[in-house]
N, C-alpha and C positions, 0 to 999 in steps of 0.2 A: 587253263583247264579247258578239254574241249571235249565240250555237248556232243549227243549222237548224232544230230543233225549238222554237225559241223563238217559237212563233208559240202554243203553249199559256197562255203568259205574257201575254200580250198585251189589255188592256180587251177587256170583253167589246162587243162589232161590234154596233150598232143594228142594227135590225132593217130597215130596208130595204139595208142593208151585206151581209144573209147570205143564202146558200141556204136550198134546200129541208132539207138534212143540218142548218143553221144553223151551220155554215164557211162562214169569208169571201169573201165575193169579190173582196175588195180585193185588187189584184194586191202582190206582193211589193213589184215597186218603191215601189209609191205607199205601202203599211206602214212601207219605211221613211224614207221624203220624211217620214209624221207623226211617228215616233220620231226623227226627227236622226239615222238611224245610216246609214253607207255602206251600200249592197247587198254590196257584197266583208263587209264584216263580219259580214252574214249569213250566208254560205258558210263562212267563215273555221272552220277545224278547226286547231288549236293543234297544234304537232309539240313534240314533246321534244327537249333537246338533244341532240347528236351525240355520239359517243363522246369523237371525235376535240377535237370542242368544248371539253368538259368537261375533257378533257385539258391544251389550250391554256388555260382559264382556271385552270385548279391550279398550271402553269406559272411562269404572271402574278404569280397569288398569289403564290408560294414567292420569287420573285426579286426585288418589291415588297417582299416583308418584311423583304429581306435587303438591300435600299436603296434607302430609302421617296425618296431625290432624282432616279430615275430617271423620266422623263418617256417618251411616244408611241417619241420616236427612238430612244432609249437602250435602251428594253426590245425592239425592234422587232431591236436591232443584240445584244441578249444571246441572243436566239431564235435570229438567226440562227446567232452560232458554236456555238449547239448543234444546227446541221444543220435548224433550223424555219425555213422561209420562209414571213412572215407579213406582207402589205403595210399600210400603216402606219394606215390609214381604219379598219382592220379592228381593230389594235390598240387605235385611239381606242374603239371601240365596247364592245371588251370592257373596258375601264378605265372605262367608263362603267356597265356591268354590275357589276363589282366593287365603285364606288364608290370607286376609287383616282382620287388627285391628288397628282403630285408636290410633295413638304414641301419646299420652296424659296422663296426670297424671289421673287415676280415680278410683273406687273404687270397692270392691267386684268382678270384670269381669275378674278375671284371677282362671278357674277353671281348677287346673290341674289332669290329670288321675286319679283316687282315687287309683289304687298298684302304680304308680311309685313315687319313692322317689325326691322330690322337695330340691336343692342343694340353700345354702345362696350365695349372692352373694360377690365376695372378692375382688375387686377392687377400692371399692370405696377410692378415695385419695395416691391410687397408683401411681408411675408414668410409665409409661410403655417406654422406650425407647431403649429394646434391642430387634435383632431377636430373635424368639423362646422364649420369654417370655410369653404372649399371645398369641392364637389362639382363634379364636371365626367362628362358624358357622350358616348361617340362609339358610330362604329356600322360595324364591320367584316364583311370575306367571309370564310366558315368552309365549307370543302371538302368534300365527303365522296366515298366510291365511286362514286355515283352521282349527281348532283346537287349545288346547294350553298345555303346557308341564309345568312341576314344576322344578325349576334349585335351587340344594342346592351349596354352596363355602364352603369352609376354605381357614380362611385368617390370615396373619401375623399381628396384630395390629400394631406394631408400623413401621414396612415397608411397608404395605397396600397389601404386596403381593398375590396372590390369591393361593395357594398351592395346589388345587384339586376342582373337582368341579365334579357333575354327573346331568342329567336329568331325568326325572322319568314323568310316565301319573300319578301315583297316590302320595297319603300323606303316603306312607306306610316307615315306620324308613329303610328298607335296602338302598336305593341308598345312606341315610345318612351313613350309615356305611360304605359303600362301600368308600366312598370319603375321610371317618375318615383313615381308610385303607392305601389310597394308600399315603396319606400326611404323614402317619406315617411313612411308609415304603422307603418314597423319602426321607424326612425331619428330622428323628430322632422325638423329641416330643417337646412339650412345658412343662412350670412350671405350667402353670394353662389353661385351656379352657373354653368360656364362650360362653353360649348359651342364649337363652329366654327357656320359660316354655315349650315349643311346646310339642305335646307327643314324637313327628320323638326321642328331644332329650333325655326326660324325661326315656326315656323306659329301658328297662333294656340291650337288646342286644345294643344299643349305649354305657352308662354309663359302660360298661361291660367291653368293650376296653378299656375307659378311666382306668378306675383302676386298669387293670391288667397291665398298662402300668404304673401307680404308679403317673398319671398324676391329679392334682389338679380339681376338678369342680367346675366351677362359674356358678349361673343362675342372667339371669336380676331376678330384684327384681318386685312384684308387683306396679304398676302404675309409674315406673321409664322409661322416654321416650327415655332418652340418653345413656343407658346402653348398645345399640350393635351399637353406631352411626356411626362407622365404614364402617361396612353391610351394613346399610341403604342406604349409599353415594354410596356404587360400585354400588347398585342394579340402584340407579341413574344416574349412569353412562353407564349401562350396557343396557338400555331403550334407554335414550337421545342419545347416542354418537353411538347406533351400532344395537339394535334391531328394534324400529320403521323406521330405516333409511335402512335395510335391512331384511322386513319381509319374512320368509322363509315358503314355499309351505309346508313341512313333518317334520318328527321327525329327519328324515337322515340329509337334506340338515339345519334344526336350530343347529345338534349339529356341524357338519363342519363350522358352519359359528361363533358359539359360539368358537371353538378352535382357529377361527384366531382373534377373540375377548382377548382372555383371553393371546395369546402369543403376541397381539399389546399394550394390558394391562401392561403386567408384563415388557417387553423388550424396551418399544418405549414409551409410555406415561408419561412425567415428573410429578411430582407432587412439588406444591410448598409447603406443609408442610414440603417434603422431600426436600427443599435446592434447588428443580427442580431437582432432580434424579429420576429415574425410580424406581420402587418397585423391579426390578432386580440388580441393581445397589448398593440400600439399603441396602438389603439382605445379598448378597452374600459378601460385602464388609465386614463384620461385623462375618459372619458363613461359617462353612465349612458343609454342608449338606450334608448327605447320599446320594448318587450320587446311583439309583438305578429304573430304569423304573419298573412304574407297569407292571404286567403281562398284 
């Protein structure tokens, strides 16, 4: 997107291009006919969201979490019996902002990237019960007072451990890699990693690390709702147990507050699939991990 002032940015203007000042004279339009950018794009002054907005999407969130099989109509019809009339185009947009898709078996609604390569899925009828066997990563909406941030994990499946985890304002693949990164570099690797369709995973700079690390790729499979149920549960937990109960003012004070989440997670919260052990406890009991802080 380019600011009015971005005309400082811009190759420096041969010289029969500039005044006497040596400012161009190329008129706007024609500056940006050479860059590919619209003229509206050059005007374009970015608003912040609305109150009311920000409101509507915490909403979304909170009811989404609370049943991830709700679709457009569904949530559109929970809004309304709480006195919100919200038309349904509008709903779609913000579930597209969230990065919510209803977890239901359904059909043709999984379009991925047309270049990035779409991996099978390999676990079906596995049983997974060792560290480092699986890893799987997702990438969820995390609210705050003012604004809202996107938080992606890796996690141990069969210890539930959380191995890394990054924030990010936008959907763009690097904080995913960045997090693929440092789990690798703490952790050694897994035999297979499984993700959904997302592009974050799909793309080539993600899929890139995995291979050259000679590590397995799983993708859920189209309209399979249990494939990352794992994910699903922390993101549940990660809501219920610690974000709506300690909404955070900025980006600074949610990721401080997500760090003491994720070390009361890993160190201090028993799980009873795990016997009532902690995903630390798990872990560590079973592996000897690359013991090495990220940079």
């Amino acid at each position: 997107m380019i600011a009015p002032n971005a005309g400082r940015d811009l190759p420096k203007v041969p010289s029969g291009l500039a005044g006497w000042n040596g400012k161009a004279r190329v008129s706007v339009l024609r500056q940006c006919r050479l860059l590919g950018v619209a003229r509206s794009s050059f005007y374009y002054q970015p608003r912040p969201r609305s109150a009311e907005e920000l409101d509507l999407l915490n909403r979304l969130d909170r009811i989404f979490t609370e049943h991830p099989v709700y679709g457009s109509r569904r949530l559109q019809v929970m809004l309304l019996r709480e006195g919100i009339s919200v038309g349904r185009r509008r709903i779609r947009r913000l579930m597209r902002t969230l990065g919510l898709c209803a977890i239901r078996p359904k059909r043709n609604t999984s379009k991925p990237h047309p270049e990035h390569k779409i991996y099978p899925y390999l676990l079906r009828g596995k049983t997974i019960d060792q560290p480092n066997q699986v890893w799987s990563a997702d990438i969820t909406y995390i609210p705050m007072r003012r604004g809202f941030l996107y938080l992606v994990a890796i996690i141990d499946w069969s210890t539930r451990r959380v191995l890394s985890w990054r924030l990010s304002n936008t959907l763009t693949a690097g904080f995913c890699v960045e997090a693929l990164g440092e789990a690798l570099a703490r952790f050694g690797k897994p035999g297979v990693f499984n993700t959904d369709q997302g592009s974050q995973f799909t793309s080539e700079a993600f899929t890139r690390v995995l291979l050259d690390h000679r590590i397995e790729i799983s993708m859920d499979g189209r309209g399979r709702c249990h494939d990352n149920i794992f994910v699903e549960r922390l993101w549940w937990t990660v809501k219920h147990e610690w974000v709506y109960l300690r909404p955070a003012a900025n980006g600074l004070e949610q990721k401080r507050s997500l760090a003491e989440f994720f070390d009361w997670y890993n160190r201090r919260r028993p799980h009873q699939a795990l016997g009532w052990q902690t995903p630390d406890e798990a872990y560590f009991a079973a592996t000897a991990p690359v013991v090495a802080e990220a940079a």
